[in-house]
C-alpha positions as CSV (number, residue, x, y, z in Angstrom):
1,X,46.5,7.3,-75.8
2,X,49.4,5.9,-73.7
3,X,51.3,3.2,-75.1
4,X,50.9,1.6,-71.4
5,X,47.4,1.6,-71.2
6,X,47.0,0.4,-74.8
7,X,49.2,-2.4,-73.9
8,X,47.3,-3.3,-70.7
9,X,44.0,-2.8,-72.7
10,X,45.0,-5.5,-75.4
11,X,46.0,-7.4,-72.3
12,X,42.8,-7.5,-71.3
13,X,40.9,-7.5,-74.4
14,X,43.1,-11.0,-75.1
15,X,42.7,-12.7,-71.6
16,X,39.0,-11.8,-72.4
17,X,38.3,-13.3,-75.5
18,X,40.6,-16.6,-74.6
19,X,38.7,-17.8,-71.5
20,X,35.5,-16.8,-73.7
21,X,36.7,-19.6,-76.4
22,X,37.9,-21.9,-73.5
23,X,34.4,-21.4,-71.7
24,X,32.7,-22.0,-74.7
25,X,33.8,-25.6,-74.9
26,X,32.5,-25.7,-70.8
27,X,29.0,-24.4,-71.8
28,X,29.0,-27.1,-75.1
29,X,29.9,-30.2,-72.9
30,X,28.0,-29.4,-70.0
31,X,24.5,-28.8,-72.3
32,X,25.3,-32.0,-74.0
33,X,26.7,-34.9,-72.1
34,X,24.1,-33.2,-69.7
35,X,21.2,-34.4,-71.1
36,X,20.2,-30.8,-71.2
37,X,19.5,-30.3,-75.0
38,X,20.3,-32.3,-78.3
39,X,22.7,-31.4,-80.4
40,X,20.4,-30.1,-83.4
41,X,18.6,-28.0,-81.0
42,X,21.7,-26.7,-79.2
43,X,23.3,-26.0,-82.9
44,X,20.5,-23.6,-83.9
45,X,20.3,-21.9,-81.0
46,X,23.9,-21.1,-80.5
47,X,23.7,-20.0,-84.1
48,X,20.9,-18.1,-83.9
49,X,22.1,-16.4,-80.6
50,X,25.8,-16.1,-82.2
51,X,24.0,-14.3,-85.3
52,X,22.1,-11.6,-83.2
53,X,24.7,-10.8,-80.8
54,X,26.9,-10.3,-84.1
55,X,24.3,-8.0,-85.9
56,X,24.2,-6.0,-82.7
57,X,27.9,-5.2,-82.4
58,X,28.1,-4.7,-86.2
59,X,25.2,-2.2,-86.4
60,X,26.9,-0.6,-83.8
61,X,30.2,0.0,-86.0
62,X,28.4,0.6,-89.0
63,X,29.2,-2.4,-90.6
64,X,29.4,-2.6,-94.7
65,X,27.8,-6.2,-95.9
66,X,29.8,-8.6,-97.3
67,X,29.3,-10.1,-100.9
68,X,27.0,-12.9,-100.8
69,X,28.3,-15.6,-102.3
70,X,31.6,-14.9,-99.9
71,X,29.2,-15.1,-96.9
72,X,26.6,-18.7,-98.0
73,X,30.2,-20.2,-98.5
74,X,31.6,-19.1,-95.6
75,X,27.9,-20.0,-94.0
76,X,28.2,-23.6,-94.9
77,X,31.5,-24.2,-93.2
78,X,30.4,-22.4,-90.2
79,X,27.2,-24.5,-89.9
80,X,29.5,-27.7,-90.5
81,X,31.7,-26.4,-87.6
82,X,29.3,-26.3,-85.3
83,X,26.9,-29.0,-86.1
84,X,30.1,-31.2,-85.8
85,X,31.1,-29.6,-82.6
86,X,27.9,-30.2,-81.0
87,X,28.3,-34.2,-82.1
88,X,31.6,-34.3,-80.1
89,X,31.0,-33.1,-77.2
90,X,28.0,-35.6,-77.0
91,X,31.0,-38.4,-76.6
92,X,34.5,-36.9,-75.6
93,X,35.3,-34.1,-72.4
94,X,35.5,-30.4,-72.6
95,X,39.9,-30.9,-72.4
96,X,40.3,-33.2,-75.5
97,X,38.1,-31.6,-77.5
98,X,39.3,-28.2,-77.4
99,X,42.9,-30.2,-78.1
100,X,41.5,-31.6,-81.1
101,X,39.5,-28.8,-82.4
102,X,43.0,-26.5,-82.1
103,X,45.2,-28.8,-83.3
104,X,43.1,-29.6,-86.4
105,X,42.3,-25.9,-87.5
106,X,46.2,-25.0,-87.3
107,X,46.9,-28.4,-89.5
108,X,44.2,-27.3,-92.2
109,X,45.4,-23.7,-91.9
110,X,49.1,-24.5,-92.7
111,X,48.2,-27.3,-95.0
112,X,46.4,-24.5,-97.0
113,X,49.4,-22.3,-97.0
114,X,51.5,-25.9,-98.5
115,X,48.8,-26.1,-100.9
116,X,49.2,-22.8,-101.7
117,X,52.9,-22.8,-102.6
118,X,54.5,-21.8,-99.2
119,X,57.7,-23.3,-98.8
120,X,57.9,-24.0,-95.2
121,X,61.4,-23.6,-92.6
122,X,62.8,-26.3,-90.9
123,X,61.5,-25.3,-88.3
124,X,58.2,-25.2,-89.4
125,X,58.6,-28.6,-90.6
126,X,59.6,-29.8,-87.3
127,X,56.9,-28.3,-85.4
128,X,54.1,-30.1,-87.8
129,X,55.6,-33.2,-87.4
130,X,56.1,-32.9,-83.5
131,X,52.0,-32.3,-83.6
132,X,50.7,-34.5,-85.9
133,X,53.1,-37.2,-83.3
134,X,50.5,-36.1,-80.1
135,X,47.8,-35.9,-82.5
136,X,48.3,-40.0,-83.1
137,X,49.4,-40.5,-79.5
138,X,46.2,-38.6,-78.5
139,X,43.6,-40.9,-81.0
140,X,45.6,-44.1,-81.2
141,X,43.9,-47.0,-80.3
142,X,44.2,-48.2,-76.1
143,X,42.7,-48.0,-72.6
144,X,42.3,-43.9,-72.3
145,X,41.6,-43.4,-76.0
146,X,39.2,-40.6,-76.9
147,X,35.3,-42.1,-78.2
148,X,36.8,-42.7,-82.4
149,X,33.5,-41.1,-83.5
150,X,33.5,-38.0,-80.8
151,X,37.4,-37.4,-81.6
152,X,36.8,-37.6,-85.7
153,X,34.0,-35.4,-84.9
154,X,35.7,-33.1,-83.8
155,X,38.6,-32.8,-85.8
156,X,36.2,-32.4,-88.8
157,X,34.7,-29.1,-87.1
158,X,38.3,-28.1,-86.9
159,X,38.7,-29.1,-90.6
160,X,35.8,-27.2,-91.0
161,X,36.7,-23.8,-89.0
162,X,40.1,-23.5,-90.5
163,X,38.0,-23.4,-94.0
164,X,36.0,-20.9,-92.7
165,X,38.9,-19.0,-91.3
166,X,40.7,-19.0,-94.2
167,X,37.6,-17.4,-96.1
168,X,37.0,-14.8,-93.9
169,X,40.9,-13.4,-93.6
170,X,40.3,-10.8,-96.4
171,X,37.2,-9.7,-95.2
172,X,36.8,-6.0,-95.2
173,X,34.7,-6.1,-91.6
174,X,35.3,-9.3,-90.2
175,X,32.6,-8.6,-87.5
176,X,30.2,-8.1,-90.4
177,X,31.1,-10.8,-92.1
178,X,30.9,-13.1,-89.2
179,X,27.2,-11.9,-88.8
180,X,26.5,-12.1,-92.0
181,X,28.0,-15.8,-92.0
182,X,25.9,-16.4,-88.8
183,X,22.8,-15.4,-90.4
184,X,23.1,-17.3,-93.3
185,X,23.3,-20.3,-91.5
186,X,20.7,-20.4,-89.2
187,X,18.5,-21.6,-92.2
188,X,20.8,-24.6,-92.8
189,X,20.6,-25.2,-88.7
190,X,16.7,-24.9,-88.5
191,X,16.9,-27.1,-91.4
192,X,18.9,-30.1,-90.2
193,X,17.0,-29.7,-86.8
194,X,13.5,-30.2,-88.4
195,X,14.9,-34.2,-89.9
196,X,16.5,-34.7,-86.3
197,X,13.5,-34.2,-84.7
198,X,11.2,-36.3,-86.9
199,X,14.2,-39.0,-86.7
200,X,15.1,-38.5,-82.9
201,X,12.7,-36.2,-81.4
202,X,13.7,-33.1,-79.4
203,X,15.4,-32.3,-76.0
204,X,15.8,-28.9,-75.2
205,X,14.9,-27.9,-71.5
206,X,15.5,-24.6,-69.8
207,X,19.1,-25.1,-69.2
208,X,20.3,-26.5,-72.3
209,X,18.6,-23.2,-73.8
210,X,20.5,-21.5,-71.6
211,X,23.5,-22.7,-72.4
212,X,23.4,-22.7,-75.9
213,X,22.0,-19.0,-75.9
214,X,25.8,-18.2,-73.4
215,X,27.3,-20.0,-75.7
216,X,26.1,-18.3,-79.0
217,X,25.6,-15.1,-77.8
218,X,28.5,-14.4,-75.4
219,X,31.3,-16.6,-75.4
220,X,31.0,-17.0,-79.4
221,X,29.1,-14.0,-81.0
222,X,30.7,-11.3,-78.0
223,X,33.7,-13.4,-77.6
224,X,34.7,-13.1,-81.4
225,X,34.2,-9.2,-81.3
226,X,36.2,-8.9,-77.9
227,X,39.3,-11.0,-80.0
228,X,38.9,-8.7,-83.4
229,X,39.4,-5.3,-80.5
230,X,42.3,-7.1,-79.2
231,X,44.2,-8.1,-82.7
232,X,44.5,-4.5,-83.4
233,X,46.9,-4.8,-80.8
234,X,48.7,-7.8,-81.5
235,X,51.0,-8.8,-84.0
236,X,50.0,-12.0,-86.0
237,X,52.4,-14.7,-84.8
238,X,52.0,-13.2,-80.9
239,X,48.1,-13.3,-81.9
240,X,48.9,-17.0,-83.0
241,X,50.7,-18.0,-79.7
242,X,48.7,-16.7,-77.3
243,X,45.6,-19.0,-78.3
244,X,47.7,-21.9,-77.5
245,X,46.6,-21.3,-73.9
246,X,42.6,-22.5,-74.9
247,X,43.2,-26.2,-74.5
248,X,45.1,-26.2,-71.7
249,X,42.2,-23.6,-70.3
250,X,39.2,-25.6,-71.2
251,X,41.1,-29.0,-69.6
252,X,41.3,-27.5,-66.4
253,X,37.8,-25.7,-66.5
254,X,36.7,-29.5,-67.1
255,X,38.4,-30.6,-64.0
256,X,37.0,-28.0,-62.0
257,X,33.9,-27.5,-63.7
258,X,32.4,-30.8,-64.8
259,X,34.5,-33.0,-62.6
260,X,36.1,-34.5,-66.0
261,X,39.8,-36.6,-65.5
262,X,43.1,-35.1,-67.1
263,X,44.6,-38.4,-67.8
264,X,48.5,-38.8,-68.3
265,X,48.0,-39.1,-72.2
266,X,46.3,-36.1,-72.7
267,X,49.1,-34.0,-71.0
268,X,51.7,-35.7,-73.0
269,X,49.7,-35.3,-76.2
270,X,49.6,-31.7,-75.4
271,X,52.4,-30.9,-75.0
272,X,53.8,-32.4,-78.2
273,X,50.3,-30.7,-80.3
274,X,50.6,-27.4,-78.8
275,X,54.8,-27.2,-78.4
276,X,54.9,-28.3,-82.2
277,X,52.2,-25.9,-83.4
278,X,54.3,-23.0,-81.4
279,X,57.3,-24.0,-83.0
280,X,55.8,-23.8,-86.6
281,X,54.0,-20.3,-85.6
282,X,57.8,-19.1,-84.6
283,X,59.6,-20.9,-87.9
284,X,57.2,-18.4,-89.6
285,X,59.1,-15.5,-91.4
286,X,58.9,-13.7,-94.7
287,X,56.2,-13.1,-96.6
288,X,53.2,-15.2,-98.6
289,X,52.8,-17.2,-95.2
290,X,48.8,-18.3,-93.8
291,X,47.9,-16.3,-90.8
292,X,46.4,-17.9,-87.7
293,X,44.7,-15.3,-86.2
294,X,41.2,-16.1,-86.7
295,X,38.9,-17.2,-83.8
296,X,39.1,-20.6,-84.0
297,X,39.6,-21.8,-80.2
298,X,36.9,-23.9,-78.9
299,X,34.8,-21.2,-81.1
């Protein structure tokens, strides 16, 4: 094929699956602080949704199964992710969150790589430091402050993504191992939704269902196979990058959107989080170093 059009295809492919993550925070706030669903409900039916749209693809592409004990692992940090996801967004706007959830799954990414051994630049060193400075500017306490429960909320289903990130990087088929993961956690969903409802009863009307179902089915389930086509094309720090664009995506489909208010702490705060996680991505050379190209934006 021409180099050209392969170019502008993974172009495409990667505005695609970016404004899929970013829209997936949209669809998650508006359900929520909408009144449209609860958060149980919404949790298993973006999983559920997320799980079949998944399977589809991977039939598709013939698919081999991954082992499972890899995939219940993986399956518990997914349902984490999103059962923490869907707290959050119950308490803090579409902007801050995705700011949280990305700045917390590059922190637990590159603290696994410390853990690990890695032996980090200068440069890397300076970039953490610069992010973990907007990530306390961003949650300390004062009058535009993030809800405390909404933002630790939400940097725990970051904690909990990057987990499930890092599990999944040596998978074979990461689309079938994403299903798989899906799958297996619908049961743990349906689950925690069953005490919720006998604790809290059950909101769900037709538009929080379909909201969840977009959020599960297209801008998670499709989304994540629409990012996989487009890393072929990327290299892995340029694949890195090039998701720093989510939060700043999801803040302004919250202005427009859902009316929500970019206040002057949350720019600053981004810019320190995302120019200090772009600086460690670029201090990044050499081998034995923890890849951030999983789907892990708003996801």
């Amino acid at each position: 094929m021409n180099p050209e059009r392969v170019h502008l295809a993974t172009a495409a492919l990667t505005a695609a699956a970016m404004l899929a993550f970013a829209a997936n925070s949209l669809l998650c706030r508006a359900a929520l602080a909408g009144g449209y669903a609860d958060a149980a409900s919404f949790t298993t039916l973006r999983l559920a949704s997320g799980a079949l749209a998944l399977w589809l693809v991977a039939q598709s592409r013939g698919g081999a199964s991954p082992a499972p004990r890899v995939a219940w692992g993986s399956a518990l940090a997914l349902f984490a992710y999103v059962a923490l996801f869907s707290l959050a967004y119950l308490r803090i706007p579409a902007g801050i969150g995705a700011l949280l959830l990305f700045a917390a799954v590059q922190l637990t990414m590159i603290g696994a790589g410390l853990r690990g051994g890695e032996r980090p630049r200068a440069l890397e060193w300076a970039g953490l430091a610069v992010s973990l400075v907007g990530l306390l500017l961003l949650t300390r306490p004062g009058l535009t402050r993030p809800d405390p429960l909404g933002a630790a909320s939400m940097i725990g289903a970051g904690a909990a993504w990057g987990v499930y990130s890092l599990r999944g990087r040596g998978a074979a088929d990461a689309i079938a191992a994403n299903a798989a993961s899906f799958a297996r956690a619908v049961p743990l969903a349906l689950a925690a939704n069953a005490a919720f409802a006998l604790w809290a009863g059950v909101r769900l009307t037709p538009e929080g269902a379909a909201l969840a179902l977009a959020s599960g089915g297209v801008t998670s389930g499709l989304g994540y196979a629409v990012w996989y086509a487009a890393l072929r094309g990327l290299a892995a720090t340029r694949a890195a990058i090039v998701q720093l664009s989510v939060p700043p995506l999801a803040a302004f489909g919250g202005v427009l959107v859902l009316g929500e208010v970019v206040s002057l702490r949350l720019l600053l705060a981004s810019a320190l989080i995302l120019g200090g996680i772009a600086l460690a991505i670029l201090g990044q050379r050499g081998p034995a170093r923890v890849r951030i190209d999983a789907p892990a934006r708003g996801g």
